[in-house]
C-alpha positions as CSV (number, residue, x, y, z in Angstrom):
1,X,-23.7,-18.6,6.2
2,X,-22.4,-16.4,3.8
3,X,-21.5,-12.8,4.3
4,X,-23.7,-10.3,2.4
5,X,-21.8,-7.7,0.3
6,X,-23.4,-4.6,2.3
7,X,-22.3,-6.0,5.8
8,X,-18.9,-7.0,4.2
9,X,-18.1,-2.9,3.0
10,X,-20.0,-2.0,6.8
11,X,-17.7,-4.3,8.3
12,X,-14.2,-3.1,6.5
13,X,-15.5,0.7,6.9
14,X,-15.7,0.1,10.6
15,X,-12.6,-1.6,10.9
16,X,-10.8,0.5,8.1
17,X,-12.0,4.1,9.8
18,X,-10.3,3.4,13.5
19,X,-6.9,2.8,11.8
20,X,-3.8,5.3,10.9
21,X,-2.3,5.3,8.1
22,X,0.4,3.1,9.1
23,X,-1.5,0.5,10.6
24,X,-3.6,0.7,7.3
25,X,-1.1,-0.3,5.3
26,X,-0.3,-3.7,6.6
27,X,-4.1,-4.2,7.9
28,X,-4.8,-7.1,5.2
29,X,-2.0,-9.1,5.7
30,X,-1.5,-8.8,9.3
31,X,-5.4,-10.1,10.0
32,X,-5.0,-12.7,7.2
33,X,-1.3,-13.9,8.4
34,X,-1.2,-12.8,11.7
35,X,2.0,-11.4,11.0
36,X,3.3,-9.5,14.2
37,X,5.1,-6.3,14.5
38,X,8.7,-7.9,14.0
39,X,7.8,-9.9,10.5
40,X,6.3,-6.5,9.5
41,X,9.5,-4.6,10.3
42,X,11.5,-7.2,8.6
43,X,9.2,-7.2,5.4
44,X,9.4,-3.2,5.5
45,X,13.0,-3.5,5.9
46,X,13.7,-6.0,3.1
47,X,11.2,-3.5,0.8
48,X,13.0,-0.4,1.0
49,X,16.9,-2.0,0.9
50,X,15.1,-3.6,-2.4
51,X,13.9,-0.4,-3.5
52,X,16.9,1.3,-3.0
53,X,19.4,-0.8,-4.5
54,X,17.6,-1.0,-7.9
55,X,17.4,2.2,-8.0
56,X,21.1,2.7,-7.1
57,X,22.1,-0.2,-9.8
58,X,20.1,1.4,-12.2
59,X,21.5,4.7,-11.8
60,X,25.5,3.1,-12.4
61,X,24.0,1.4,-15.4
62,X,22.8,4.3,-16.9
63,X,25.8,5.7,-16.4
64,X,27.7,3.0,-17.6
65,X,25.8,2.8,-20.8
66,X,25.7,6.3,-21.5
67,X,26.9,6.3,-25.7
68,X,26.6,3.0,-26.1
69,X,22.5,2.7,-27.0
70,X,20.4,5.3,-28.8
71,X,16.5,5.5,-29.8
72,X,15.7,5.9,-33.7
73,X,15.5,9.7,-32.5
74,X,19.3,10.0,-31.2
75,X,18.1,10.0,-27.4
76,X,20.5,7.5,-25.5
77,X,18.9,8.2,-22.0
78,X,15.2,7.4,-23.4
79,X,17.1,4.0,-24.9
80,X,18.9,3.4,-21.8
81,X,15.5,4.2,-20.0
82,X,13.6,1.7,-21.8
83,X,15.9,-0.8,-21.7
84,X,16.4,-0.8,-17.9
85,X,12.7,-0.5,-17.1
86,X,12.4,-3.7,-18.9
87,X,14.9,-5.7,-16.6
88,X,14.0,-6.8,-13.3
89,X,17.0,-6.8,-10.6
90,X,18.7,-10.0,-10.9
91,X,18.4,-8.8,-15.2
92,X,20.1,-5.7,-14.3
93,X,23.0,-7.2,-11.9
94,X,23.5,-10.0,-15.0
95,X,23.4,-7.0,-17.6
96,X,25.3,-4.9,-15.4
97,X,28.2,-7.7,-14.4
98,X,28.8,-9.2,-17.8
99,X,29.0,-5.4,-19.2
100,X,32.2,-4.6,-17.0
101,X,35.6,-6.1,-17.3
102,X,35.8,-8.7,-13.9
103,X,37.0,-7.8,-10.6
104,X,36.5,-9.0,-6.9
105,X,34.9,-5.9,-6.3
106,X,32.6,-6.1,-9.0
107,X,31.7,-9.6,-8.3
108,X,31.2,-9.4,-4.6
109,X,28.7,-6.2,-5.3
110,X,26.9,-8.6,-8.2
111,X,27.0,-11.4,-5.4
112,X,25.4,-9.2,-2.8
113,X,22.8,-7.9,-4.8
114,X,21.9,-11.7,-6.0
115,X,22.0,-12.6,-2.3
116,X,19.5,-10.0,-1.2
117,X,17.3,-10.5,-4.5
118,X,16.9,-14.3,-3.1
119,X,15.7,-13.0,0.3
120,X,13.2,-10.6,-1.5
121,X,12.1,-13.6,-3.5
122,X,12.0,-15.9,-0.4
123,X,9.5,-12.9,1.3
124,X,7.3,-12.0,-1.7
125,X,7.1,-16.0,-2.3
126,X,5.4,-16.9,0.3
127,X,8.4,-18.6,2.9
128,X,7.9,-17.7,6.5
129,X,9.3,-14.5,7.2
130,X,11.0,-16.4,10.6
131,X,13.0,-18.6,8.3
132,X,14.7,-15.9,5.9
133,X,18.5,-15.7,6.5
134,X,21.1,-13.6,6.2
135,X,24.8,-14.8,7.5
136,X,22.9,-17.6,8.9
137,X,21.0,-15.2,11.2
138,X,16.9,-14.3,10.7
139,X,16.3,-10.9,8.8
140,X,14.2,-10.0,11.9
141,X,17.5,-9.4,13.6
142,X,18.4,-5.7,13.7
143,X,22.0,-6.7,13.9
144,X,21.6,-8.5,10.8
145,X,19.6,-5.6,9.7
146,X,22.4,-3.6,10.0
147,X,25.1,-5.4,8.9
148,X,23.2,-5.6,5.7
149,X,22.8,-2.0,5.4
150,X,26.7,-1.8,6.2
151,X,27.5,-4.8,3.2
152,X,25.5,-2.7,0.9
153,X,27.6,0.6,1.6
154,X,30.7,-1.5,1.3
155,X,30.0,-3.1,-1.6
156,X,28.5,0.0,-3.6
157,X,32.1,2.3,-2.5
158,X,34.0,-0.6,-2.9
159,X,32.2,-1.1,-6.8
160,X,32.1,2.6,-7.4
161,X,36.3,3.6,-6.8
162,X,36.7,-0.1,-9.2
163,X,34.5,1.8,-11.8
164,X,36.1,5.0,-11.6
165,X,39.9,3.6,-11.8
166,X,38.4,1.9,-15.1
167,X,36.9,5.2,-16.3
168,X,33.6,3.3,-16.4
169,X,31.8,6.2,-15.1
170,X,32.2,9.8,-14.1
171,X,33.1,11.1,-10.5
């Protein structure tokens, strides 16, 4: 027998009322996956890492591009803006890579931005959060969790001094 819409909005408004805000926001997905506490973490983790290195990458490409594109109106940061809005990560790391002379540094960055992009896509596409690797090791892990944070952090320092000894951008 099928639900009625009235006790389906009584039912969420019960449910919804008795949680925090934090357990709000995974509510949906934890009742229809049955997703525990860990796979959360891990998706939370991946999420923010995501969020932060786009907006990192985006920030040297703008950089990098600055007096190379202009809008009809002379604004190169509106240009660059529009342009970079347009790309999704694994856009920007191709952009960003092929816009730079080569270098080890440049291509492990490009490699470990790739790398993490695949786990985001592995996540947000449905593959059981258990089976999601890094170095062989499940993203759950807070060691890998870590060392992720800590190959990020290399990479970007290691990417940034390559950039500055080419004058690619400004200190």
């Amino acid at each position: 027998m099928s639900k009625s819409e009235s006790e389906i909005n009584n039912k969420l408004k019960e449910d919804l009322s008795s949680l925090n805000d934090q357990e709000l926001e995974v509510y949906f997905v934890k009742k229809a996956y049955k997703l525990t506490e860990e796979d959360i973490s891990a998706s939370q983790f991946i999420f923010w890492l995501i969020y932060y290195m786009e907006r990192r990458l985006t920030d040297l490409m703008k950089d990098n591009l600055k007096g190379f594109i202009k809008c009809s109106d002379g604004s190169a940061q509106k240009a660059t803006d529009l342009i970079l809005d347009e790309l999704h990560l694994s856009g920007k790391v191709r952009a960003f890579e092929k816009s730079l002379p080569p270098s080890k540094e440049l291509k492990r960055f490009c490699d470990y931005y790739m790398k993490v992009n695949d786990i985001r896509n592995q996540l947000f596409h449905n593959k059981a959060i258990s089976t999601i690797l890094y170095r062989d090791k499940s993203v759950k892990n807070r060691t890998i969790k870590e060392i992720m944070i800590k190959d990020l952090f290399v990479r970007l320092n290691a990417c940034a001094v390559k950039l500055k000894e080419q004058n690619q951008i400004k200190s």
